[in-house]
C-alpha positions in Angstrom: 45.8 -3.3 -2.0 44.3 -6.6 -2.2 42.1 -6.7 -5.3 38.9 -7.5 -3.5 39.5 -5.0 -1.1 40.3 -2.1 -4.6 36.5 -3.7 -5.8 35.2 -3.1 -3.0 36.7 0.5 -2.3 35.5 1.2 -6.5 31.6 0.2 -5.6 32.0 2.2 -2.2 32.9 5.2 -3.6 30.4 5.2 -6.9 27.6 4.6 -4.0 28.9 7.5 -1.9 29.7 10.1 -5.1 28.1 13.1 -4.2 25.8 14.8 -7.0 25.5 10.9 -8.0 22.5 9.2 -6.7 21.2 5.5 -8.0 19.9 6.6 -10.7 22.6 8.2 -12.2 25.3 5.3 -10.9 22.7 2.6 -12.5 23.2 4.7 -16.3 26.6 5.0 -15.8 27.5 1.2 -14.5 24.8 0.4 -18.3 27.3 2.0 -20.0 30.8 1.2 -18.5 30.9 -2.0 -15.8 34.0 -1.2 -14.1 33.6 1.7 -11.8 37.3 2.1 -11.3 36.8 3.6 -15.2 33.7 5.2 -14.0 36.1 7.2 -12.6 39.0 7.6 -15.2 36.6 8.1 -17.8 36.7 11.4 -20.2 34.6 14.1 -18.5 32.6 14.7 -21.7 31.7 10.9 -21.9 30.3 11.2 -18.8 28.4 14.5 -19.2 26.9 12.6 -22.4 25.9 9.6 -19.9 24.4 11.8 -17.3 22.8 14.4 -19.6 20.1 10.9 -19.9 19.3 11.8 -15.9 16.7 13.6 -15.0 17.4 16.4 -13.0 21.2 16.1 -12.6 24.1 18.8 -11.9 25.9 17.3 -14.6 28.7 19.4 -14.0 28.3 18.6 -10.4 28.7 15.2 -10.6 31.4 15.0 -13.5 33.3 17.0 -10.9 32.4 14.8 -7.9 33.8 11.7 -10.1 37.1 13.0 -11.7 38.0 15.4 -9.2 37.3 14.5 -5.5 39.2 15.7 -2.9 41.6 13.9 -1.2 40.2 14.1 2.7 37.1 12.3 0.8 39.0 9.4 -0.7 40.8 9.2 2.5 37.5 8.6 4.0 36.3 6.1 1.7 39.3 4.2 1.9 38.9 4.1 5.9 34.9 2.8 5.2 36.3 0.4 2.4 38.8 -1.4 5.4 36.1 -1.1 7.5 33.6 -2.8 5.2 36.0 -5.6 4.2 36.8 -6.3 8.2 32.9 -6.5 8.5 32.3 -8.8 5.5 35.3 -11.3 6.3 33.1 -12.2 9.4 31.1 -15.6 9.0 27.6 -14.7 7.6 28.7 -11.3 6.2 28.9 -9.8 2.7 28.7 -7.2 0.3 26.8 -7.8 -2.5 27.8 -5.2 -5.6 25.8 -4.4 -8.6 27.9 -5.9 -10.9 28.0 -9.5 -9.4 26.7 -12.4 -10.6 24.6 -13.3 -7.7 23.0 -9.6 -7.9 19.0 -10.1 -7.5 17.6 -10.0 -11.3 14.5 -8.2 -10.4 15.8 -5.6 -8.2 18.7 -4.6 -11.0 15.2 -4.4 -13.5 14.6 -0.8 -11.2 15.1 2.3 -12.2 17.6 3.3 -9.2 18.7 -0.5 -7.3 21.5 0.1 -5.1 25.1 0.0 -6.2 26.3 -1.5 -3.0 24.4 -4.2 -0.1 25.5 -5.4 2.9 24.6 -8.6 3.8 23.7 -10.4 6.8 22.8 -13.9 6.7 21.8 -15.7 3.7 22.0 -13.9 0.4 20.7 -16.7 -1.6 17.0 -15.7 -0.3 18.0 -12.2 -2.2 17.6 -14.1 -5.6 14.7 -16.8 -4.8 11.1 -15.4 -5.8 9.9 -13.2 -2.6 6.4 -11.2 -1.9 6.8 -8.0 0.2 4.4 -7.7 2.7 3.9 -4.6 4.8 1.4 -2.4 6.9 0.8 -0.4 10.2 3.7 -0.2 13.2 0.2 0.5 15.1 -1.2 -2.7 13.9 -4.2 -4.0 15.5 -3.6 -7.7 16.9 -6.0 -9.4 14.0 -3.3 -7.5 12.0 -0.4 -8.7 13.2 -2.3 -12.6 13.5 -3.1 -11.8 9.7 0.4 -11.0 8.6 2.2 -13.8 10.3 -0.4 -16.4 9.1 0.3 -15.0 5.4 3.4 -15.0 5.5 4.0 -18.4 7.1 1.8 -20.0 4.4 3.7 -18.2 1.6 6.9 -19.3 2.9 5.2 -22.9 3.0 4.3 -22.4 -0.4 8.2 -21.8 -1.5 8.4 -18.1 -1.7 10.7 -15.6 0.5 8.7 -13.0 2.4 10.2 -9.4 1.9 9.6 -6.9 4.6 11.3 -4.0 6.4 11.9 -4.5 10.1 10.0 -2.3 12.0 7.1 -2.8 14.5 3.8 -4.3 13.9 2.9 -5.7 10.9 6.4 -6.3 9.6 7.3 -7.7 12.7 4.9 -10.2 12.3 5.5 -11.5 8.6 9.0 -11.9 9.3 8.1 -14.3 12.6 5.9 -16.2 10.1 8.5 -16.6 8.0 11.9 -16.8 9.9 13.3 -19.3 7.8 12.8 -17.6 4.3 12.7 -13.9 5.5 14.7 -10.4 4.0 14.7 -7.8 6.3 15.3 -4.7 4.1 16.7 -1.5 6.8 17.0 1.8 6.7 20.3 2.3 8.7 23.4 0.4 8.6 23.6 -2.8 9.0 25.2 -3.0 12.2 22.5 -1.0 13.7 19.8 -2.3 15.0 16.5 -0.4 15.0 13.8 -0.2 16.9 15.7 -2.2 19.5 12.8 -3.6 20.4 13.2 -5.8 17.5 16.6 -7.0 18.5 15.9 -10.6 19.2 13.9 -11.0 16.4 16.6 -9.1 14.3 18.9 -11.8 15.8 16.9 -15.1 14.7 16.7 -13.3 11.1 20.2 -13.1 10.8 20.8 -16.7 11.9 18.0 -18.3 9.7 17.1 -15.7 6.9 18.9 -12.7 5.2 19.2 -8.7 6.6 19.8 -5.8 3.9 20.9 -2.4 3.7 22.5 -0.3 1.5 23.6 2.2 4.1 27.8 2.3 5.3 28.2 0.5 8.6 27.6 3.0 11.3 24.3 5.0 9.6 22.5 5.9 11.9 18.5 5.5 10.8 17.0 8.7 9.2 13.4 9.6 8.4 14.5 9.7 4.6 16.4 6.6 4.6 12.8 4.4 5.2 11.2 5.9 2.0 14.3 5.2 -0.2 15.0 1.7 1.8 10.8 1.1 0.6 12.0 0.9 -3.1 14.4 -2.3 -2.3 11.9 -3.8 -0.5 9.3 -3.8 -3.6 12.1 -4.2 -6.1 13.1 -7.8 -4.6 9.4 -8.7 -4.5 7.4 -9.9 -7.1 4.0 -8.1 -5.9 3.6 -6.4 -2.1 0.8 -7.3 0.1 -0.2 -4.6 2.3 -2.3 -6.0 5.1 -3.3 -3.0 7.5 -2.3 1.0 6.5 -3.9 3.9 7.7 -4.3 7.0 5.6 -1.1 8.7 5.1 1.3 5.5 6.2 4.8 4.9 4.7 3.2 1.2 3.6 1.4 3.4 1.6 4.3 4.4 0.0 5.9 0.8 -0.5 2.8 0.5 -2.5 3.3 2.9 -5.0 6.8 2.3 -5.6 5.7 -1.3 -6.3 3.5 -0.3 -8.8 5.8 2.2 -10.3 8.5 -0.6 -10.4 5.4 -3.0 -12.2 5.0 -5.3 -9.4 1.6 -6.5 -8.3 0.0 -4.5 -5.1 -2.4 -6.5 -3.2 -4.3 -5.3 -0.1 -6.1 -7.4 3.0 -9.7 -5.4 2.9 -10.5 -4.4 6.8 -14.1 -3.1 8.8 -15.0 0.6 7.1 -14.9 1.4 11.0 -11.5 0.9 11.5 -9.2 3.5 10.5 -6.0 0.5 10.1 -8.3 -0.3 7.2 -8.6 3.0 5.4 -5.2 2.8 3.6 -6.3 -0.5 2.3 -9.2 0.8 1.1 -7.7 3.5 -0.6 -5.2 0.5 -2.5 -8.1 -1.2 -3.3 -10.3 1.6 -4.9 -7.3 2.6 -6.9 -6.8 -0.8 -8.3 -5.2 -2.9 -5.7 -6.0 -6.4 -5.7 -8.2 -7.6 -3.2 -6.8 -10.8 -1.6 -8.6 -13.0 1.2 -6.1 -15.6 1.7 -2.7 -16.8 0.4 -4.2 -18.7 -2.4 -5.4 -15.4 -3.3 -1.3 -14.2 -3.5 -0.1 -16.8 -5.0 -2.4 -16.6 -7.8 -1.4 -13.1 -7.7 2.4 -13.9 -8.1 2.4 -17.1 -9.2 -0.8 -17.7 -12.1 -1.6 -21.3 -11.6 1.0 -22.8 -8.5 -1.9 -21.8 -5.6 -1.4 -24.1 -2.7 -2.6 -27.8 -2.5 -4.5 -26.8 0.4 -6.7 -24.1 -1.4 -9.3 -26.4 -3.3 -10.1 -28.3 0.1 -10.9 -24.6 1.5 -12.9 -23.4 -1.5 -15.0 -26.7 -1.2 -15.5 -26.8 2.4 -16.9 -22.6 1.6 -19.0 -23.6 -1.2 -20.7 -26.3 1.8 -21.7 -23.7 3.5 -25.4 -23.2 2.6 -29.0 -21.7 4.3 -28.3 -20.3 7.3 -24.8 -20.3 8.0 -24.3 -18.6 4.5 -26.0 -16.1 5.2 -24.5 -15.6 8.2 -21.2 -15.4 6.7 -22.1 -13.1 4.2 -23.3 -10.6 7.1 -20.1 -10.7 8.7 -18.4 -10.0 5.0 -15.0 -7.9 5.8 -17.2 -6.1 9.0 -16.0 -8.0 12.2 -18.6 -7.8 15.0 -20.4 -9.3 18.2 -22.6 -12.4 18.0 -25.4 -9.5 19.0 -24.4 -7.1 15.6 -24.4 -10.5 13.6 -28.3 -11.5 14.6 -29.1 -8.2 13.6 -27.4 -7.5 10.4 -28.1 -11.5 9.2 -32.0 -11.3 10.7 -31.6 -14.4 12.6 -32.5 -15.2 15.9 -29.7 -14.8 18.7 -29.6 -18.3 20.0 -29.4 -18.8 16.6 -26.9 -16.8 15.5 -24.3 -18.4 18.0 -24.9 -21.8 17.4 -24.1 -20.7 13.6 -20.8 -19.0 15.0 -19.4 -21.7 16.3 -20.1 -24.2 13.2 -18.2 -21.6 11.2 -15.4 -21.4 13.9 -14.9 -25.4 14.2 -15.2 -25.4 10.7 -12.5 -23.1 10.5 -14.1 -20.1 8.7 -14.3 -17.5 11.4 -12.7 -16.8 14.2 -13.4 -15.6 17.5 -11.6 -12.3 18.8 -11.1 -11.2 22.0 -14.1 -9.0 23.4 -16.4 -11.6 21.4 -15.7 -10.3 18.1 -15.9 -13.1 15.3 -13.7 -12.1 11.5 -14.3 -13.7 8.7 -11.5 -15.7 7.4 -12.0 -16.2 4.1 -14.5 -16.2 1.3 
């Protein structure tokens, strides 16, 4: 067998060990590299690894590793063909955990994946990336929100992280084509929701797809929640930018903070229920963030884009009536009408005021004549 191919059948099959999750395969690859000696290695050596693992069936997985049965490594052998036919494709690979090209950050986690597969660019995979996340629900502001942040992140040099699905991630990866990771939660050769296909297709030609699933997976509810911890672990902090209460962007949040990466959350109307998981972020100590100068400061102290000062001057301008006007609106979108009243100003007024801010680029008009806010 080819050596590559042996590698790549060794990675395979410490990914696939039953009894042997990431966690377990990231203390046994700190204490031996190879995982072909993983494998030949004293079964009390590796009860003495993997007694450091919580909640492990030690003798479970000392089994799974010395003594597998043969049907099994049959199997594995058939995937490891399969994989190495898929990766010898142009724009294909498989990234293992040992390689040198193997993100930094994401091997800083306490369970990265032992085994990737690739599409596109894997350089991205190693470049300094924000995650940024939210609602499949998303309201259109939403979805305008996250492809304008991510478009001016990208345009500040960094690599916008985000997982594939409708909405919001959608979005940020259409504002950022060009210096996108799609992390998935199926294999890699699956495409899901297919109503992302073309968009999964410009991904793979200009930016990078990931998955740690064997081709063929089919996509599982409990493969998004695990596939949420590469996301944050490739990501230097994780903007969320519309949740509700209970969403799996919710999740990607915590992780990120249990992994020590910066959470960040777009604050949202108290009325609208997209806004409540923000809300939530933000009252257990997300950071509030109005703009991408905002993230950037975040991720990067000091390297805010050379557009920001202009903006923060052009706000400060902003004085008598047209300041307070802005403060009324604060993070509570609503009708010219809603505005006079909460600001105190006249009506005619009031929408004279509105369009200043819009020409002047500091609100924006929705459809049904609701004017945002767009930054402090």
């Amino acid at each position: 067998m080819p050596g590559r191919q042996r590698d790549a059948a060794a990675w395979l099959r410490l990914a696939e060990t039953p009894h042997v999750g990431p966690v377990a395969a990231k203390v046994l690859l700190d204490n031996e590299a190879d995982p072909a000696k993983i494998f030949a290695a004293d079964p009390q050596q590796l009860a003495e690894w993997l007694n450091e693992v919580p909640g492990c069936r030690t003798d479970a997985a000392v089994r799974a590793l010395r003594e597998p049965p043969r049907p099994w490594l049959d199997q594995i052998a058939r995937m490891a063909d399969r994989a190495m036919g898929w990766a010898a494709q142009p724009g294909h690979s498989l990234l293992a955990a040992g390689d040198d090209d193997y993100p930094a950050l994401l091997k800083e986690i306490v369970d990265p994946p032992v085994l990737l597969y690739i599409e596109g660019d894997r350089s991205l995979l190693s470049r300094p990336a924000v995650g940024v996340v939210g609602a499949r629900k998303a309201s259109a502001q939403g979805m305008a929100h996250a492809e304008q942040f991510a478009r001016g992140l990208s345009e500040a040099g960094l690599v916008v992280v985000s997982g594939l699905a409708l909405g919001i991630d959608a979005a940020a990866h259409r504002g950022a084509l060009s210096s996108t990771v799609a992390v998935i939660g199926a294999g890699i050769d699956v495409t899901y929701p297919m109503r992302n296909l073309a968009l999964r297709r410009q991904i793979a030609e200009q930016g990078c797809i990931v998955s740690e699933y064997p081709l063929g997976t089919p996509p599982r509810p409990e493969h998004f929640p695990k596939r949420n911890r590469i996301l944050s672990g490739l990501s230097l902090g994780v903007l969320v930018v519309e949740a509700a209460e209970q969403s799996g962007s919710l999740i990607t949040a915590r992780l990120a903070g249990q992994q020590g990466r910066d959470v960040m959350a777009i604050p949202g109307s108290i009325h609208s229920p997209l806004a409540r998981g923000c809300h939530e972020l933000l009252r257990n100590g997300a950071i509030l963030v109005e703009s991408v100068a905002h993230v950037l400061e975040v991720v990067q102290p000091g390297t805010a884009c050379n557009g920001a000062p202009h903006k923060v001057q052009r706000t400060a301008a902003v004085q008598g009536e047209l300041a307070k006007l802005l403060v009324a609106i604060g993070h509570d979108p609503g009708s010219a009408e809603a505005l006079a009243y909460r600001s105190g100003l006249p009506l005619p007024d009031t929408q004279g005021h509105l369009l200043a801010l819009e020409l002047a680029g500091l609100v924006e008009r929705l459809p049904g004549g609701i004017y945002q806010r767009l930054q402090n």
